[in-house]
C-alpha positions in Angstrom: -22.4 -12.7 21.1 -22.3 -8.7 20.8 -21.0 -7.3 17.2 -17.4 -6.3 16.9 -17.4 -2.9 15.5 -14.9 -2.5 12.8 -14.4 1.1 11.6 -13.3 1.5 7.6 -13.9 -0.8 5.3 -9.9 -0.1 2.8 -7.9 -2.9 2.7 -7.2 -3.8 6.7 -10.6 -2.9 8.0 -12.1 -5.6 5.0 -9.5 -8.0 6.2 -10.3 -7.5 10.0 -14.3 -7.9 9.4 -14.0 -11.1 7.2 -11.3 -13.2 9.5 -13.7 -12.3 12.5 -16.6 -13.6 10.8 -15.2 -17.0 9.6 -13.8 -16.9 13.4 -18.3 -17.1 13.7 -17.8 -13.7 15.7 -20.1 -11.2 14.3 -19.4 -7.9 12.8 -20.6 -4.3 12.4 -18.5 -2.7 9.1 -19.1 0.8 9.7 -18.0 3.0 6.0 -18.9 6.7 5.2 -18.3 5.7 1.6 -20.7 6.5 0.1 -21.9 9.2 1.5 -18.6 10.3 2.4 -15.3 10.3 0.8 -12.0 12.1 0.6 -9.9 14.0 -2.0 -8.2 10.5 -3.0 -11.1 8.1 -2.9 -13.3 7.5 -6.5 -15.2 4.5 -6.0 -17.7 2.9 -3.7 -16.5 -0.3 -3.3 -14.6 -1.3 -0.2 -10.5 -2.1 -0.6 -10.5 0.6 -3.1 -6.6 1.0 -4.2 -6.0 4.6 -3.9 -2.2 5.6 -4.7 -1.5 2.3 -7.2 -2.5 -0.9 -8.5 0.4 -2.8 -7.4 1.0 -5.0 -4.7 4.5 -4.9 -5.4 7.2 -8.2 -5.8 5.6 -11.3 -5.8 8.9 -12.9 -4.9 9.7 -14.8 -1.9 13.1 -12.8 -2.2 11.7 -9.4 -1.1 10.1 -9.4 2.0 6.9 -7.7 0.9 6.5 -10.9 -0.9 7.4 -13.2 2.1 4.4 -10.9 3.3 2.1 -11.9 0.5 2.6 -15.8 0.8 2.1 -15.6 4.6 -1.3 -14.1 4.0 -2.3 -16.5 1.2 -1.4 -19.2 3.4 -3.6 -18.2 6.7 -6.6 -18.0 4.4 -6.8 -13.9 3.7 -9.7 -12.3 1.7 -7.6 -9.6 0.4 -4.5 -11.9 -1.1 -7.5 -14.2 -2.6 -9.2 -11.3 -4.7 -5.8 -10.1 -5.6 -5.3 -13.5 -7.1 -8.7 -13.6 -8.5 -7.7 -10.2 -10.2 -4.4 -10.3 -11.1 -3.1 -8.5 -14.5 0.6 -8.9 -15.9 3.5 -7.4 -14.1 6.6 -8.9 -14.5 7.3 -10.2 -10.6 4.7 -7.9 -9.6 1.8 -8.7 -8.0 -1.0 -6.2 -9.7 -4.9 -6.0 -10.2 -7.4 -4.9 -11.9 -8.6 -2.0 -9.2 -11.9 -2.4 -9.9 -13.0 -5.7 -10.6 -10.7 -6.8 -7.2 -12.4 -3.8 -5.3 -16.0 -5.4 -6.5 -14.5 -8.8 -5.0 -13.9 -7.6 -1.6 -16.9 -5.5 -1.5 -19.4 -8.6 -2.3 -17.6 -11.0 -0.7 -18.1 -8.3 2.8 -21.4 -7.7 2.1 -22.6 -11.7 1.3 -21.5 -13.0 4.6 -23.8 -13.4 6.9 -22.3 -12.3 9.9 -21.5 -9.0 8.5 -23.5 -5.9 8.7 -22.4 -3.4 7.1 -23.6 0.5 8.5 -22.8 3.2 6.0 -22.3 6.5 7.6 -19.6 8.4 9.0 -18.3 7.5 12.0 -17.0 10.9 14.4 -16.2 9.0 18.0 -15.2 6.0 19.0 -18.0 3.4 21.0 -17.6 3.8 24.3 -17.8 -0.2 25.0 -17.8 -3.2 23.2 -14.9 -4.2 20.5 -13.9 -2.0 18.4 -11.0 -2.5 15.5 -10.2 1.4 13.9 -8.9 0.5 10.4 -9.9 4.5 9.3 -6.6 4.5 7.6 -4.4 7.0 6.2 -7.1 9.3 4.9 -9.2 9.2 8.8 -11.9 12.3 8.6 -10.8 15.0 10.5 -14.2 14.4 13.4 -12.7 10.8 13.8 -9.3 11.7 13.5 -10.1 14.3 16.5 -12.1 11.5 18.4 -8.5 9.4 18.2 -6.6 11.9 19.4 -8.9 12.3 22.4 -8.9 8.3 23.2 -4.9 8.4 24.3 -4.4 10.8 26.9 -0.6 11.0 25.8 -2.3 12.7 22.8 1.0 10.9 20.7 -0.7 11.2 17.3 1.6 11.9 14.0 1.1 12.7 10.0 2.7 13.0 6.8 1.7 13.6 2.8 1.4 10.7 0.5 0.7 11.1 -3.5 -1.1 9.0 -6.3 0.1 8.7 -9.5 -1.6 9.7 -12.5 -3.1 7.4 -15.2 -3.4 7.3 -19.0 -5.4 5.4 -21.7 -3.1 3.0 -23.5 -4.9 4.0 -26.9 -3.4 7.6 -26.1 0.7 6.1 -26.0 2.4 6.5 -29.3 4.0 3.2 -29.2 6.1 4.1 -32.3 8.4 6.0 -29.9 7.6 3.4 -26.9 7.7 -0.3 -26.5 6.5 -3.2 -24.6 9.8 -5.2 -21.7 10.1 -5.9 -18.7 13.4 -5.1 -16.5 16.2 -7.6 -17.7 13.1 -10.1 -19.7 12.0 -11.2 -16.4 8.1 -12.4 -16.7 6.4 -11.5 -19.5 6.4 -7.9 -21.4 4.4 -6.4 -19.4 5.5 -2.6 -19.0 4.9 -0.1 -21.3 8.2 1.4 -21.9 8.8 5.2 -22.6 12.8 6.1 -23.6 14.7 9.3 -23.4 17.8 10.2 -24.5 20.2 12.7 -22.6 18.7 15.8 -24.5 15.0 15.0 -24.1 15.9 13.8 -20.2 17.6 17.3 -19.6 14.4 19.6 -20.9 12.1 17.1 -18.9 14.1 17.2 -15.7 14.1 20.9 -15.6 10.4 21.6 -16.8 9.4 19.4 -13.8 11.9 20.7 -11.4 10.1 24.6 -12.0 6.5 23.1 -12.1 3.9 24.9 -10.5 2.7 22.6 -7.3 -0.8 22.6 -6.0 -1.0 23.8 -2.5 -1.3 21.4 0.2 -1.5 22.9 3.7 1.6 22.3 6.2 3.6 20.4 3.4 7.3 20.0 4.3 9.9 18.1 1.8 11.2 16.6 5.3 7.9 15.3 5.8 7.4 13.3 2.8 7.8 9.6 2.7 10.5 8.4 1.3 8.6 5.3 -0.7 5.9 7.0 -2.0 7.9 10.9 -2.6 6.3 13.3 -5.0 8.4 12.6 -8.3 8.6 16.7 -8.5 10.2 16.4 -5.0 12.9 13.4 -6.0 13.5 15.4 -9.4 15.1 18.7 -6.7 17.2 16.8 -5.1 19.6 16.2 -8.0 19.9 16.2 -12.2 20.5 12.2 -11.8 18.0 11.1 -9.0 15.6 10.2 -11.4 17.5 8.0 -13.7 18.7 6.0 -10.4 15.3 5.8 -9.0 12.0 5.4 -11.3 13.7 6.1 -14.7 16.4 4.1 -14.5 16.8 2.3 -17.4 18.9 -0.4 -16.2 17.9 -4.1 -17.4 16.0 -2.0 -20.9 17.4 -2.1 -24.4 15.4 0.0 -26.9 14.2 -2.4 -29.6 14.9 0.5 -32.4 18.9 1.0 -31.1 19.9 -2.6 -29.8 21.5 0.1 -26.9 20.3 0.9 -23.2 18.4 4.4 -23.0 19.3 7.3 -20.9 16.3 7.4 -19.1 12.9 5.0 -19.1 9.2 6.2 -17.6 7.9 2.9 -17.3 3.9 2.3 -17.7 2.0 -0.3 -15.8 -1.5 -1.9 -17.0 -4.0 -0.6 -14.3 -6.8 -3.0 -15.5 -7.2 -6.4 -16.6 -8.4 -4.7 -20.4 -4.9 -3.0 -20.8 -7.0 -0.2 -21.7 -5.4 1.8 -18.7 -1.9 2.1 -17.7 0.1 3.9 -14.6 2.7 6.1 -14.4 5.3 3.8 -12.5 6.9 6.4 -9.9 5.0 9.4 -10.4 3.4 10.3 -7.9 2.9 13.8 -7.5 1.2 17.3 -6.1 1.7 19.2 -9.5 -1.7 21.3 -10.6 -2.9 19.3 -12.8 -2.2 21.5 -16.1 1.0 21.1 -15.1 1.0 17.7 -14.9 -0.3 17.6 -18.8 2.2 19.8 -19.6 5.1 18.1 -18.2 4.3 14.7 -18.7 3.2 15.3 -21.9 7.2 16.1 -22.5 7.9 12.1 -22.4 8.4 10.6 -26.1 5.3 8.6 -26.5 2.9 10.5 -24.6 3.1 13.5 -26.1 -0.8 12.5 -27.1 -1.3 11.3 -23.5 -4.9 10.9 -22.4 -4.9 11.5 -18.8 -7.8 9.9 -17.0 -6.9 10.6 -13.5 -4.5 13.1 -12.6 -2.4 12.2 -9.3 -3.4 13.6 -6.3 -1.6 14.5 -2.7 -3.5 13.8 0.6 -2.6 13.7 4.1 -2.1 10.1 5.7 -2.5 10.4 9.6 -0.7 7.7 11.7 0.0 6.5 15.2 3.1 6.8 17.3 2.4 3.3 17.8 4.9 2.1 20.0 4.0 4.6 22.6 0.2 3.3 22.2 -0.1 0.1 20.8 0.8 -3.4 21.4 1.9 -6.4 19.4 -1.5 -7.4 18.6 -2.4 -4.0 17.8 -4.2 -3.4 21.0 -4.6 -0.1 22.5 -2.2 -0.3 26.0 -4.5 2.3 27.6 -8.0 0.5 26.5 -7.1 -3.3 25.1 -11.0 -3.5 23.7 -9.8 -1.2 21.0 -7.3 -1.9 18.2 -6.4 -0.4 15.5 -5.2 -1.8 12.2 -3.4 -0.8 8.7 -1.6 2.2 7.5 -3.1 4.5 10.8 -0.6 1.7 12.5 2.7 3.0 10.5 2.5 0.2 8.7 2.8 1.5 4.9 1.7 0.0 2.1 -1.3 -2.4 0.9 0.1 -5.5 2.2 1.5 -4.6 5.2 -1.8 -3.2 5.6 -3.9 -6.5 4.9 -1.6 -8.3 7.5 -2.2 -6.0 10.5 -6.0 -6.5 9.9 -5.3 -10.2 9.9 -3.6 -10.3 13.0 -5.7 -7.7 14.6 -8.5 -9.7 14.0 -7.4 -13.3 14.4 -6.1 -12.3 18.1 -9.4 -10.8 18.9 -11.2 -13.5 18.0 -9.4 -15.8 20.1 -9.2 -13.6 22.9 -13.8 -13.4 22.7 -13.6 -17.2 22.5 -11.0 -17.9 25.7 -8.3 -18.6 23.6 -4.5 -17.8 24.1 -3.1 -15.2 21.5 -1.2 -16.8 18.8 2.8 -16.0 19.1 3.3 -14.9 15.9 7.2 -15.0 15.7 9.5 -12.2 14.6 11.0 -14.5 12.2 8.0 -14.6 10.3 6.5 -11.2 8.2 3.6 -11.0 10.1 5.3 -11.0 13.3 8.2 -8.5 12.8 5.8 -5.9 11.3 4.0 -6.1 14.5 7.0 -6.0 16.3 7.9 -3.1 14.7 5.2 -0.7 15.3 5.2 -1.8 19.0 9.2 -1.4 19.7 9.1 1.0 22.2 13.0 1.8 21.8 11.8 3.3 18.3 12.5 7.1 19.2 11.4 8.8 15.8 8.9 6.4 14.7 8.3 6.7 11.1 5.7 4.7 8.6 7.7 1.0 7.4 7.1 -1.0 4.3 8.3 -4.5 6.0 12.0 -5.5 4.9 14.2 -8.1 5.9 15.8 -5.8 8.4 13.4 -5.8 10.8 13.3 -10.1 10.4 16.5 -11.6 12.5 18.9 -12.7 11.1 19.7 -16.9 10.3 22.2 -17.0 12.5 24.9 -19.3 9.8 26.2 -17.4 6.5 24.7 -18.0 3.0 26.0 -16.8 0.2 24.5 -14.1 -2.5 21.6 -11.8 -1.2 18.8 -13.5 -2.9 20.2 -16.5 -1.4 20.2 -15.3 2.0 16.8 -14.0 1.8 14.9 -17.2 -0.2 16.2 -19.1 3.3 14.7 -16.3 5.7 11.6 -16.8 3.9 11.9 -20.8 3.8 12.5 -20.1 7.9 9.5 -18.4 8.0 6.9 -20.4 6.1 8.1 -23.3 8.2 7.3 -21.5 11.4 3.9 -20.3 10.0 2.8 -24.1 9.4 3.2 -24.9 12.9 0.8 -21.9 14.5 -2.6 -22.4 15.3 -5.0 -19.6 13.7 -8.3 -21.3 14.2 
C-alpha cells in the first residue's frame, strides 16, 4: 500500500501518523525541525508544547475535558504520553514538556510503519494522501503552496503569544505561597499576592510597556483565549483581577484574608525546578518583560529562562473548504488537521488528527466513515469547523455550546454538563474505530 504523507509532526500531525499506522497503513512524517524552525519552536522533538504546558481541566465538567477522556478512550498517543508525563495541577491536566515531547517523538520514530523525512516541505504532493497538520506556525513557502491548493484562495490569520518562564529557585516564597483555587487537588500553584497599591503600580507599568514589533498586529485580531496580558491589562484597571489575577478561591497564609490580586505560577516540569506564568502571555521586548514582571512580590529576583514570545498562527476558513472529516471539498485526498483547522488549542488539536486519520484509514481499506455524533467532543468540533452557516469563522476551543443540548432539565451547571458528558461517553462505546 503507497505511504500516506503526513506533513508536521506538533501535536495533530503526531496523532494522525500513529493512528494510521496501527490502522497497518503506512506513513511518510515529513518535519523541517530540525533543520528548520520558527520564532516559537526550541526543541527537536515532535509534539513540542509551544505557548504552555497545560492541557487544561481534566474534568468531565468542562468540555475540554469531555475532549480528553474521548481521546484516552479511542486509544490516542498524545493523551497516553500526557498521562505518562503528567506533573501537579490542581484539575489540570499538565506535563512535563519535555520528557512528554521525548515520548511522542520515540514512540513516532520506533514504529515501524513510520518513516520519518526531515526537511522542509514548500508544496503540497500532487497525488497520493496527504494529511497537512503544518499548524499554526506553517512556513511561509508552504503556507503560499496552501493558499494556491483552494482556488477560493479563503485562507485567514491571527497572533497568538507564549508565556514566559522562571526558575522556582529564583521565587521569593517568603512573599509567595503554595494553593490551589478553593483547596481543590493538591497545592500545586505557586501563588504570587498583591495588594491594591502594589496592583495599581503594576497595572500601569504594564499598560505603558514598550511592545516588540510584530508586523500587521491588530488588538481586534488577537484571540480572545490566548490575548497578550499587556493587551487585557488596556482594556480596563480591573480586567486583570477578573481574568488571570483574580484571586478568588486564595487566602494569603500570612493574613488569613483574600488578596487583591494573585499571578499564579504553574510547575512547567516534572522537577518543579521551572514554573509558568499562568496568563501571561505576551509581545513585550523582553527587558520590558524583566522589568515589569519583576514588579510582582516574589519575583522581584525572577530568573527568566524563556521570555514569552508572539507569532503568527495561520488558519483555514474551514467551512468554506473543509468537510467533517477534515477533507478538502475541492480535493478529498487531502486533509488537513489541528490548529490550521480553527480548532484552537492542544486538545482540540490531538482530536482532529484522530479523526482525520481514523476516517482515512477506513476510507484506504473500503470501509464506511465512522459517524462521529455531535453529541460527542469529537464530533461537534468537527462540526464546527465545517458549519457552513458560520459567517465570520473564528479559531474555537470546544465548549458545551457547540454540543446539543439533553433535551430534559437538570439542575446546577456542573450537573448539567457531567450528564452531556455521561451522553457522550455512552455514544462513543458504541462506534466502531477499528
Amino acid at each position: 500500500m503507497e505511504a500516506v504523507i503526513v506533513i508536521g509532526a506538533g501535536l495533530a500531525g503526531s496523532e494522525a501518523a500513529w493512528q494510521l499506522a496501527e490502522r497497518g497503513i503506512p506513513v511518510e512524517l515529513r518535519e523541517m525541525k530540525p533543520a528548520k524552525k520558527t520564532p516559537a519552536h526550541h526543541s527537536d522533538d515532535f509534539g513540542e508544547l509551544v505557548c504552555s504546558n497545560s492541557l487544561r481541566s481534566d474534568q468531565l465538567e468542562n468540555a475540554v475535558g469531555l475532549l480528553k477522556e474521548e481521546l484516552r478512550r479511542m486509544g490516542s498517543l498524545i493523551l497516553r504520553c500526557a498521562g505518562e508525563h503528567r506533573v501537579e495541577a490542581g484539575g489540570a491536566l499538565a506535563v512535563d514538556r519535555h520528557a512528554f515531547s521525548q515520548a511522542v517523538t520515540r514512540s513516532i520514530r520506533e514504529h515501524p510503519l513510520i518513516t520519518v523525512v526531515e526537511g522542509e516541505v514548500t508544496e503540497l504532493p500532487p497525488e497520493g494522501n496527504v494529511i497537512v497538520a503544518s499548524g499554526p506556525l506553517t512556513s511561509e513557502a508552504l503556507s503560499a503552496a496552501i493558499q494556491d491548493f483552494f482556488p477560493e484562495n479563503h485562507y485567514l490569520n491571527f497572533y497568538d503569544a507564549a508565556a514566559p518562564l522562571v526558575t522556582f529557585e529564583s521565587v521569593n516564597m517568603d512573599k509567595a505561597f503554595f494553593a490551589s483555587r478553593y483547596d481543590k487537588g493538591t497545592p500545586d500553584y505557586i501563588n504570587c499576592p498583591l495588594n491594591e497599591e502594589e496592583y495599581a503600580a503594576f497595572w500601569t507599568a504594564l499598560c505603558s510597556a514598550e511592545e516588540a514589533g510584530v508586523h500587521g498586529f491588530e488588538d481586534s485580531r488577537v484571540f480572545e483565549g490566548c490575548m497578550p496580558v499587556e493587551v487585557m491589562a488596556r482594556r480596563g484597571v480591573d480586567t486583570l483581577r477578573y481574568g488571570p489575577l483574580k484571586p478568588r478561591g486564595l487566602r494569603d497564609p500570612r493574613t488569613g484574608r483574600e488578596p487583591y490580586a494573585v499571578v499564579q505560577l504553574r510547575r512547567d516540569n516534572a522537577e518543579g525546578s521551572i514554573y509558568n506564568l499562568v496568563g501571561f502571555q505576551t509581545h513585550l521586548k523582553w527587558p520590558e518583560q524583566r522589568r515589569v514582571f519583576s514588579m510582582i512580590p516574589g519575583l522581584e529576583g525572577a530568573e527568566f529562562v524563556r521570555y514569552g514570545v508572539m507569532h503568527r498562527n495561520t488558519y483555514l476558513d474551514s467551512p468554506r473548504l473543509l468537510d467533517r472529516y477534515y477533507r478538502a471539498k475541492c480535493d478529498p485526498r487531502v486533509c488537513f488537521a489541528g490548529q490550521i483547522t480553527g480548532v484552537e488549542g492542544y486538545v482540540e488539536s490531538t482530536a482532529s488528527g484522530f479523526l482525520a486519520a481514523v476516517e482515512l484509514a477506513r476510507r484506504l481499506q473500503g470501509k464506511p466513515p465512522v459517524d462521529f455524533p455531535q453529541e460527542t467532543a469529537t464530533g461537534a468540533l468537527a462540526r464546527y469547523i465545517s458549519n457552513e452557516s458560520v459567517v465570520d469563522f473564528q479559531p474555537m476551543n470546544v465548549n458545551f455550546g457547540i454540543i446539543p443540548p439533553l433535551g430534559y432539565k437538570v439542575k446546577g451547571k456542573r450537573n448539567k454538563n457531567a450528564a452531556l458528558s455521561q451522553r457522550a461517553l455512552e455514544l462513543l462505546a458504541g462506534l466502531d474505530l477499528a
